[in-house]
C-alpha positions as CSV (number, residue, x, y, z in Angstrom):
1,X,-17.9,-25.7,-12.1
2,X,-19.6,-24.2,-9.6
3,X,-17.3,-22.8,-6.2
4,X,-19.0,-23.5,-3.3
5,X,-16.4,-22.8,-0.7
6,X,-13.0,-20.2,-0.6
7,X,-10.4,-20.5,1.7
8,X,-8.2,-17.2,2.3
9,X,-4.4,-17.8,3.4
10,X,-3.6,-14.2,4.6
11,X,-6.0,-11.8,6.4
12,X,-3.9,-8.4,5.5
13,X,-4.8,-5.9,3.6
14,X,-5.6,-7.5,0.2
15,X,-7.1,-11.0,1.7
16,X,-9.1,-9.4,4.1
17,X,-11.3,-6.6,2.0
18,X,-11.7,-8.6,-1.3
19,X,-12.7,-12.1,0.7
20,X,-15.6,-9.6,2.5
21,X,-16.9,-8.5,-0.7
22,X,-17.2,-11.4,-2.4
23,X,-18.8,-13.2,0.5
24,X,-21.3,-9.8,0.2
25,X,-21.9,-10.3,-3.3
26,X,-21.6,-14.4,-3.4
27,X,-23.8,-15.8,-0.3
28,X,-24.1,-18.8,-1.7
29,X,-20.1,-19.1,-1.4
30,X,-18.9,-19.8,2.5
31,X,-15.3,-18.1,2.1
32,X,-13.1,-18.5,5.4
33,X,-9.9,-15.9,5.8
34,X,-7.4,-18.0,8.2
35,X,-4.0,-16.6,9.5
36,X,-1.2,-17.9,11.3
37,X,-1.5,-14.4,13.7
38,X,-3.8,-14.7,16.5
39,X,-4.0,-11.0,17.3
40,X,-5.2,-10.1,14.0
41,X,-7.9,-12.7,13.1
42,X,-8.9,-11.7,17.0
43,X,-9.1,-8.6,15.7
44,X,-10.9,-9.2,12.5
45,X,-13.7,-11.1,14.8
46,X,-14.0,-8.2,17.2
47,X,-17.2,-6.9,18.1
48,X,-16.5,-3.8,18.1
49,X,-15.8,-2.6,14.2
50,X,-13.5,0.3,14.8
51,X,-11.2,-3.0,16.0
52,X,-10.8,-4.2,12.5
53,X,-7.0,-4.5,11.6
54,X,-7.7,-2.4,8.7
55,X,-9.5,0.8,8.2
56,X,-11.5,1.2,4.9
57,X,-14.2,3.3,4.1
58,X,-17.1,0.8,3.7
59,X,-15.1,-2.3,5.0
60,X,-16.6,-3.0,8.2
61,X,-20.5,-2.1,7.1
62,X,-19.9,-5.2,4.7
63,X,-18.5,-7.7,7.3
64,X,-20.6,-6.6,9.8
65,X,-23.2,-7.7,7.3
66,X,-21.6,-10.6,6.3
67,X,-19.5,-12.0,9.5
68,X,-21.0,-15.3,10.8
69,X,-23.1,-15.9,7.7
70,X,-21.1,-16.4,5.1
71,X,-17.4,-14.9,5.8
72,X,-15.4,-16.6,8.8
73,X,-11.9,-15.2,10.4
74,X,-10.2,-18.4,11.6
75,X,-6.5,-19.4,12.8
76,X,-7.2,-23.3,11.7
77,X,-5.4,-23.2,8.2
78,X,-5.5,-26.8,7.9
79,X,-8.8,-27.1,8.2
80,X,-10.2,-24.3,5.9
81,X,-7.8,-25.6,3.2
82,X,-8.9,-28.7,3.9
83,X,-12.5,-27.9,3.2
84,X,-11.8,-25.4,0.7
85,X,-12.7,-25.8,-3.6
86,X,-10.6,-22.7,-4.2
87,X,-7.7,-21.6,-1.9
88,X,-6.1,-17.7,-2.4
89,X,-2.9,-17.2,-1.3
90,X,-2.6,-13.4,-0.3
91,X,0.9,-13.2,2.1
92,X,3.3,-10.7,2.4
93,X,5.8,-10.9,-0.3
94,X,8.6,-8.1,0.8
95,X,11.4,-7.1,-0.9
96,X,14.7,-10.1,0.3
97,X,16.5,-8.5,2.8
98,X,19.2,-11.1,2.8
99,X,21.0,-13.3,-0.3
100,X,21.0,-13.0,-3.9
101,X,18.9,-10.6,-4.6
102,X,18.9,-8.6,-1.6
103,X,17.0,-5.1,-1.6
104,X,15.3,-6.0,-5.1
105,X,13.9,-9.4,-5.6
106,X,10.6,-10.4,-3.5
107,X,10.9,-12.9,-1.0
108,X,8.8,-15.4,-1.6
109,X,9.7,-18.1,1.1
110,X,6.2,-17.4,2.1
111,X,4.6,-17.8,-0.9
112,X,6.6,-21.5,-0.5
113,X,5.3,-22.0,2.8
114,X,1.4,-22.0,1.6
115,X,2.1,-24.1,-1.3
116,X,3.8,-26.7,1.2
117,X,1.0,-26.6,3.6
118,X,-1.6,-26.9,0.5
119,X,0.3,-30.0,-0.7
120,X,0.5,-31.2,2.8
121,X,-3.5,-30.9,3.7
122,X,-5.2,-31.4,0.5
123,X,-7.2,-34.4,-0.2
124,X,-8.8,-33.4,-3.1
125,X,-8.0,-31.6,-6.0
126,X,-8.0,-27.7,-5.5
127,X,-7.7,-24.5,-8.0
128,X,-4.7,-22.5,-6.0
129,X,-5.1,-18.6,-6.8
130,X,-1.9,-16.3,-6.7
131,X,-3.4,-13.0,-4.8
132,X,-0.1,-11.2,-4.1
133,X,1.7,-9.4,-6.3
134,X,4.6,-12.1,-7.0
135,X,7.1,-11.8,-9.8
136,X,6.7,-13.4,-13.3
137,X,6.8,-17.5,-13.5
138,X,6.4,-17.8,-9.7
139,X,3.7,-19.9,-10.8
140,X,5.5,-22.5,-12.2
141,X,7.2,-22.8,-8.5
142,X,4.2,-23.3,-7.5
143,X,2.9,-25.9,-9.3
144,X,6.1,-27.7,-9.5
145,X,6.1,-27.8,-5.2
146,X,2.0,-28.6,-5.2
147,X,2.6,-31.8,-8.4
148,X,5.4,-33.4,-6.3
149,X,3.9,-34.5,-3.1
150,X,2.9,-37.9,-4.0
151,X,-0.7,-37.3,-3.1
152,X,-2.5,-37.8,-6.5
153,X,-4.1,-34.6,-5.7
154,X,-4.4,-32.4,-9.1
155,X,-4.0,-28.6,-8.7
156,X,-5.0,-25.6,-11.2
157,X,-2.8,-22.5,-10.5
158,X,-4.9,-19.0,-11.4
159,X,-3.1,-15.2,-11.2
160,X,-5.3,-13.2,-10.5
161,X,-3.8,-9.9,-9.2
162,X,-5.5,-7.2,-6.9
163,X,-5.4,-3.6,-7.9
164,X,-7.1,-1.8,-5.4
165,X,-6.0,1.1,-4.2
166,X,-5.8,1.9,-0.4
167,X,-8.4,4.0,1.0
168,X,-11.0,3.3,-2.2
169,X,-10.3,-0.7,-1.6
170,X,-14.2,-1.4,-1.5
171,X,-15.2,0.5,-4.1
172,X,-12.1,-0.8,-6.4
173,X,-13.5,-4.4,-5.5
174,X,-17.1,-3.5,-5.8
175,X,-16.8,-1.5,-9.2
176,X,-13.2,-2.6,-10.8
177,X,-11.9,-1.1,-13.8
178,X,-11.0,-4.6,-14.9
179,X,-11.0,-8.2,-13.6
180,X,-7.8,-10.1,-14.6
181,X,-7.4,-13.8,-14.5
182,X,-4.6,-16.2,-15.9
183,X,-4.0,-19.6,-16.1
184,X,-3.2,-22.8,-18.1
185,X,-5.6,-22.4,-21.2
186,X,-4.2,-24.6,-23.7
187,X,-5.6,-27.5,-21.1
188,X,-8.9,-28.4,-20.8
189,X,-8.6,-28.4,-16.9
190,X,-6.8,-25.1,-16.8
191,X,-10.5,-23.6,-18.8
192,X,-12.9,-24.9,-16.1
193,X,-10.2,-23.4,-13.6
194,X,-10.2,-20.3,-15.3
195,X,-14.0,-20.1,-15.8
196,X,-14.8,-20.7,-11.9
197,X,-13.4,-17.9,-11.3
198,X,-14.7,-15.9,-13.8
199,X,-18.1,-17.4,-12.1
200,X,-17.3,-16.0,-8.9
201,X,-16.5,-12.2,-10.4
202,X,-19.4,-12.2,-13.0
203,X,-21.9,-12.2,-9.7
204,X,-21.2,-8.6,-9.8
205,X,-18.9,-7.9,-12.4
206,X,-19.7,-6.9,-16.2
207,X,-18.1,-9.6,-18.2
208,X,-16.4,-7.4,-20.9
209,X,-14.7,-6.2,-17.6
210,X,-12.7,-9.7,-17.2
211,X,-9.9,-10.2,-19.2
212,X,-8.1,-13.4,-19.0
213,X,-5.2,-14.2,-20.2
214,X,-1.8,-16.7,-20.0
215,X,-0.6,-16.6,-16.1
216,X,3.2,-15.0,-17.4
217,X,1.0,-12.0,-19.0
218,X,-1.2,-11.7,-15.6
219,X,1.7,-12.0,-13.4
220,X,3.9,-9.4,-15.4
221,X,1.1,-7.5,-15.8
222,X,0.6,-6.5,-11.8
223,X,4.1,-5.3,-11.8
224,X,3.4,-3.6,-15.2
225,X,0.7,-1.7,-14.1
226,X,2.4,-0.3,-11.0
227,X,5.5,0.5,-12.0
228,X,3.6,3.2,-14.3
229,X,1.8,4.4,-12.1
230,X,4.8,5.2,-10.1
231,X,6.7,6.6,-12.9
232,X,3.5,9.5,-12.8
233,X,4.2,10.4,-9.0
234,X,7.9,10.7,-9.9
235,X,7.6,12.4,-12.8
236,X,5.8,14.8,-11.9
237,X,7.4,14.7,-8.7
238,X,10.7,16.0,-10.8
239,X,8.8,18.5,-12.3
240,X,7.8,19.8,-9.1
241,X,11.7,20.7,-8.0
242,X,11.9,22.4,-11.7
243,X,8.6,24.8,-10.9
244,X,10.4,25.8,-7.5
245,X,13.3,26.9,-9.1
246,X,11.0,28.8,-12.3
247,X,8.4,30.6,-10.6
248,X,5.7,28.4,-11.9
249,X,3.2,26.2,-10.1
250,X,3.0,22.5,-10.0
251,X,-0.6,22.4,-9.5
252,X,-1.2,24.5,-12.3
253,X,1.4,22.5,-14.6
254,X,-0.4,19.4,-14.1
255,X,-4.2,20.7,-14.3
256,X,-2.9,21.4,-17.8
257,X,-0.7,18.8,-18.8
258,X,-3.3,16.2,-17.4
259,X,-6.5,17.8,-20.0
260,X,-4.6,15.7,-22.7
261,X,-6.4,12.9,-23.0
262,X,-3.3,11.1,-23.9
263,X,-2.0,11.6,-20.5
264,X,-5.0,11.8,-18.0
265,X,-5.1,13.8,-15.1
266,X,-5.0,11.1,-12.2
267,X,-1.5,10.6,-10.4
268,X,0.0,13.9,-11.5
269,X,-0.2,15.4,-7.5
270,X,3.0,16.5,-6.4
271,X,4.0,15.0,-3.1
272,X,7.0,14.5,-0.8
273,X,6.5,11.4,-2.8
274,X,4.9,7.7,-2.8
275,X,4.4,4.9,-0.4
276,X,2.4,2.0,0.2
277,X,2.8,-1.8,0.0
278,X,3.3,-2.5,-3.8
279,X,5.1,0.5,-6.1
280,X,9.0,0.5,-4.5
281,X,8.7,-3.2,-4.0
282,X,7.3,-4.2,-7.5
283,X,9.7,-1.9,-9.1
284,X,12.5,-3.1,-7.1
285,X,11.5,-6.2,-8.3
286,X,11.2,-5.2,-12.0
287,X,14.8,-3.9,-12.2
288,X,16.2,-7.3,-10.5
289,X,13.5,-9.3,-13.2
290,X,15.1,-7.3,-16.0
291,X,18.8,-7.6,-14.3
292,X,18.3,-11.5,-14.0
293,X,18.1,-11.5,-17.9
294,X,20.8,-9.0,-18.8
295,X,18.5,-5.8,-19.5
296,X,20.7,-3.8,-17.5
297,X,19.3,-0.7,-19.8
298,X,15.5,-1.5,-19.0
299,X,16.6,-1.6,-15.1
300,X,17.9,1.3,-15.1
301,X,15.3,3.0,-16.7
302,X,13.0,1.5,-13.6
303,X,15.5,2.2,-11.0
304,X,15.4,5.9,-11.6
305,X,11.5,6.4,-10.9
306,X,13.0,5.0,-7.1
307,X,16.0,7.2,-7.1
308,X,13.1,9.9,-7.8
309,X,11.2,9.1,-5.2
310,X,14.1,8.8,-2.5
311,X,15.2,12.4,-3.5
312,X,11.5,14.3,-2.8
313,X,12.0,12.7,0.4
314,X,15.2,14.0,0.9
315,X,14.9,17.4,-0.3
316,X,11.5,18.1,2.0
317,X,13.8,17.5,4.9
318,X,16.6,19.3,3.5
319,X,14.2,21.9,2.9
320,X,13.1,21.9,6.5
321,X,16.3,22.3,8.1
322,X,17.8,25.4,5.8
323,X,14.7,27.1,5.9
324,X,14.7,26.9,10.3
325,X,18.2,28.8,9.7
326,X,20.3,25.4,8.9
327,X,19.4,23.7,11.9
328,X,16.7,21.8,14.0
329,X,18.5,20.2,16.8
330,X,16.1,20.7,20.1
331,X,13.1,22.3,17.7
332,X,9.6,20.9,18.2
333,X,8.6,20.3,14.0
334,X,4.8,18.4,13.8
335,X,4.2,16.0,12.1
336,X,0.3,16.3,10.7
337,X,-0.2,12.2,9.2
338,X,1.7,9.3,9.2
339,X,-0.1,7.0,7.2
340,X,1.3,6.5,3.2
341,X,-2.2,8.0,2.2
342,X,-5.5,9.2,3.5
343,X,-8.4,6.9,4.4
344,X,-5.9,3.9,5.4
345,X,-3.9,3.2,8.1
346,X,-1.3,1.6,6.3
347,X,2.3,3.3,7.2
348,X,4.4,0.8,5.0
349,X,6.9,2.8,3.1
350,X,5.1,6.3,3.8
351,X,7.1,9.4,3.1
352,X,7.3,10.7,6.8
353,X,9.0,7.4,7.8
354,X,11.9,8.7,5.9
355,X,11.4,12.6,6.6
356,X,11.3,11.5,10.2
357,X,14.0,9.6,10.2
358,X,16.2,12.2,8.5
359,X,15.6,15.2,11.3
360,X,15.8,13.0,14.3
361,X,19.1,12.1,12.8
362,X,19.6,15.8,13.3
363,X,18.4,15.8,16.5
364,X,14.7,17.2,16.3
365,X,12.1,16.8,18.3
366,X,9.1,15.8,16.5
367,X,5.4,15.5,17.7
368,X,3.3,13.2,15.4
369,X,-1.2,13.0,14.9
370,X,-2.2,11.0,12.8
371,X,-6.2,10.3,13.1
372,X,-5.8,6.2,12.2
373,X,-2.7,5.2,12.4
374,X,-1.4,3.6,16.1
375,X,1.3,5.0,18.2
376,X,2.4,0.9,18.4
377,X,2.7,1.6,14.9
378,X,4.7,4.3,14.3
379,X,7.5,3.3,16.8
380,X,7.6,0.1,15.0
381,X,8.2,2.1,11.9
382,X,11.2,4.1,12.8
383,X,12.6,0.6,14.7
384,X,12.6,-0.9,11.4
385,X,15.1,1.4,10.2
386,X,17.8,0.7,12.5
387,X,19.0,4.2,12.8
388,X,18.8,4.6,16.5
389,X,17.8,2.9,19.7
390,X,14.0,2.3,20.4
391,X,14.6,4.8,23.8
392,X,16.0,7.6,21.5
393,X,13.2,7.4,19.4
394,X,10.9,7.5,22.0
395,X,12.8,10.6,23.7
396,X,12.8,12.3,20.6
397,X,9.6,11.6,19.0
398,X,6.1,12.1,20.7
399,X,2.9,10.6,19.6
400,X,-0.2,13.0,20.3
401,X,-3.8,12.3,19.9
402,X,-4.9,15.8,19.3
403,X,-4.0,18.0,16.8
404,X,-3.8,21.5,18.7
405,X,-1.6,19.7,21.4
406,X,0.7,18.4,18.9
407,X,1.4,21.8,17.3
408,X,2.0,23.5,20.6
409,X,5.1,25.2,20.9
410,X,6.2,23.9,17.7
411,X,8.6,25.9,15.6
412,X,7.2,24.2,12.3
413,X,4.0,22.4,10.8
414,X,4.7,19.5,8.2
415,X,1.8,18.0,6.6
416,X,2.7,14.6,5.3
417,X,-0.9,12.9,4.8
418,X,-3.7,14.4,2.8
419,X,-6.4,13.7,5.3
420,X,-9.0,15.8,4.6
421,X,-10.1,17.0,8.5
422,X,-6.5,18.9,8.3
423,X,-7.9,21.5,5.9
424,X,-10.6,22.6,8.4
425,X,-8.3,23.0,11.5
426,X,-8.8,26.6,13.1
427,X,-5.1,27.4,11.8
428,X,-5.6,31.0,13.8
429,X,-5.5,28.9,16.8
430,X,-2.3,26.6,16.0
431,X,-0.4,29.8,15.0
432,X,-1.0,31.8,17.9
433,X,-0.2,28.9,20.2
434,X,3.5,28.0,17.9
435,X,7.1,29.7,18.2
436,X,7.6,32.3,15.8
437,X,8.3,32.6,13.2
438,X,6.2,29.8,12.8
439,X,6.3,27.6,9.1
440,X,4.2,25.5,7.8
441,X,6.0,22.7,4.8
442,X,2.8,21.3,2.9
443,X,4.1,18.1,1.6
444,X,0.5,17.7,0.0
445,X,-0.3,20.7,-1.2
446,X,-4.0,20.5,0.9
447,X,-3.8,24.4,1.9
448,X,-4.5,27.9,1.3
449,X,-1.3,29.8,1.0
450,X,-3.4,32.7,0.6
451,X,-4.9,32.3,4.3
452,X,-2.3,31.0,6.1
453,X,-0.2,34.0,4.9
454,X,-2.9,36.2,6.1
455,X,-2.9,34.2,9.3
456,X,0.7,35.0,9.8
457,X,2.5,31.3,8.5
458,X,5.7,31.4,6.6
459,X,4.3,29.0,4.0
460,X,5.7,26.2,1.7
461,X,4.1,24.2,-1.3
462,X,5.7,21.5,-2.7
463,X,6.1,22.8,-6.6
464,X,5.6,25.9,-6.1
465,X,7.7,29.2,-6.7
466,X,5.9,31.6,-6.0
């Protein structure tokens, strides 16, 4: 079986980038992205490429080359499912914040939305791809919802997980470390699902580089794969506290710990910790999986990589306030990146959310660049937390588009992204123009000590001792 035509429910940050590379490397295959949000398929069609909802390096070179031809941003959803062989669904799942369940499981009411709208539209049979990150069986939800609409229409359901990492999403689509696809294959009809898929990736993919497997061992194995991965950053994130307190240096703990080749030296960067769209929310929903079936033990061995996490947050701001002699009320600190990561401008759970929200709690002043992520954006951030009003966020916090002018005056630096351009500032220029003492707290560990100490800077490493 042969695709001939995708249909994408979801334009966000997973839908989006791996629809545009596989209408790059597929031609033959018309794939339309549709969305029920005008502003961002607008967006997505936009002219002008720096407009593109989503910043990743390569991204809009490949639907520049692509748009029109082959890969279509559209709000019709009926109408592209409608047309559609093979339909991915890639919506938000958060973590509930409401119920049973409530700050663990994922909420997946719109997960239920698309396979009711599916049901409702199709004519013809379809092969229904799971492209977020959903917890184990939601499959059989699925398929239970799309085989009870009296339509006659037969339906296939795939998992077939995205692991891209933000800021390398292109290159993680156009090179993957693996390909993984589940489904029904004890039925002949869940094999020729399976394999269309497998005929879509093996345009570009090496075929001992997709694995497919049961949908329960895909499925599990999304939230599997991030939930290590997390456990790294925290780990080593608690080490980080222990080399403060030693004398020794995190950097150079991990550059030797990670020349095992058991362990591997990727994800061992100390941090004021991890963010993004997937690790608290899939381990979240790991610990209320293992909960559900009475493996209280297994949750709380998950829970604690989150408990981690919170705390790195925490103590950076701690850190802040003791070291500006126990208090920052009416201080100007800066806030160098916003975003959860470099080379994205995805905020969603990023560290300086929470250190932010922590010193205007006491009453700071901060002053925020970021080089990609909106000022819309980060108000929209702090208003999700609730803490204040939106006015006293705006009279306390202060979104700058240049770098000098947001370190003006400022009693303290915080570096909270690891964009690269922030290494190659003229740091003799933002000292001589800040309060002084003036400190700079590298959350990312990006600078010299050595020349900002020469500079003048009272300077501060996360992990380090010295």
């Amino acid at each position: 079986m042969k695709i001939k035509t995708i249909c994408c429910i979801g334009a966000g940050y997973v839908g989006g980038p791996t629809m545009a590379v596989i209408a790059k490397q597929c031609p033959y295959i018309e794939v339309t992205v549709v969305d029920i949000n005008e502003s961002r398929i607008a967006a997505w069609n936009s002219k002008n490429l720096d407009e593109l909802p989503i910043f990743e390096p390569g991204l809009a070179d490949i639907v520049k080359e692509t748009r029109g031809k082959n890969l279509f941003f559209s709000t019709d959803i009926d109408k592209a499912i409608d047309e559609a062989e093979m339909i991915f669904i890639s919506v938000n799942t958060p973590t509930k914040t409401y119920g049973k369940g409530k700050g663990m499981a994922a909420d997946l009411k719109y997960i239920e939305l698309c396979a009711r709208q599916i049901a409702k539209v199709a004519k013809q049979d379809k092969i229904v791809v799971e492209k977020s990150t959903l917890p184990v069986r939601t499959a059989s939800a699925i398929k239970s919802i799309l085989d009870n609409t009296g339509n006659g229409v037969k339906f296939q359901i795939l998992s077939n997980p995205e692991f891209l990492a933000e800021g390398t999403a292109v290159q993680d689509l156009l090179n993957p470390d693996r390909v993984l696809i589940g489904g029904d294959t004890s039925t002949k009809e869940g094999e020729i699902a399976v394999q269309a898929l497998v005929g879509i990736y093996s345009n570009w993919v090496p075929k001992d580089k997709i694995l497919t497997t049961n949908v329960w061992s895909s499925e599990l194995s999304k939230l599997t794969a991030n939930a290590f991965l997390a456990q790294r950053v925290s780990s080593i994130n608690a080490m980080s506290e222990i080399c403060e307190k030693t004398g020794a240096d995190i950097k150079e703990v991990s550059k030797a710990i990670g020349m095992d080749s058991r362990i591997g030296s990727k994800f061992l960067n100390a941090s004021v910790g991890f963010g993004g769209s997937c690790f608290q929310k899939d381990i979240l929903n790991l610990v209320y999986i293992a909960k559900s079936y009475g493996l209280n033990k297994v949750a709380d061995y998950w829970e604690q990589v989150i408990i981690m996490n919170d705390h790195q947050k925490n103590r950076f701001s701690d850190n802040i306030v003791s070291t500006l002699y126990n208090t920052v009320s009416g201080k100007k600190i800066t806030f160098l990146g916003w975003a959860f990561k470099k080379d994205t401008n995805d905020t969603r759970e990023s560290p300086a959310i929470k250190v932010a929200d922590n010193l205007l709690s006491e009453q700071a002043k901060i002053a925020v660049f970021d080089p990609k992520v909106t000022e819309e954006r980060i108000y929209a951030d702090l208003e999700y937390l609730n803490s204040r009003s939106p006015k006293e966020n705006k009279d306390l916090l202060k979104v700058c588009l240049d770098p000098y002018e947001a370190c003006k005056e400022s009693h303290a630096i915080a570096i909270l992204t690891e964009w690269d351009e922030f290494k190659n500032y003229n740091w003799k220029q933002v000292y001589d123009n800040m309060q002084k003492p003036a400190f700079i707290f590298d959350g990312r560990g990006i600078l010299d000590k050595k020349t900002l100490e020469e500079i003048g800077f009272t300077y501060y490493k996360i992990g380090s001792g010295n």
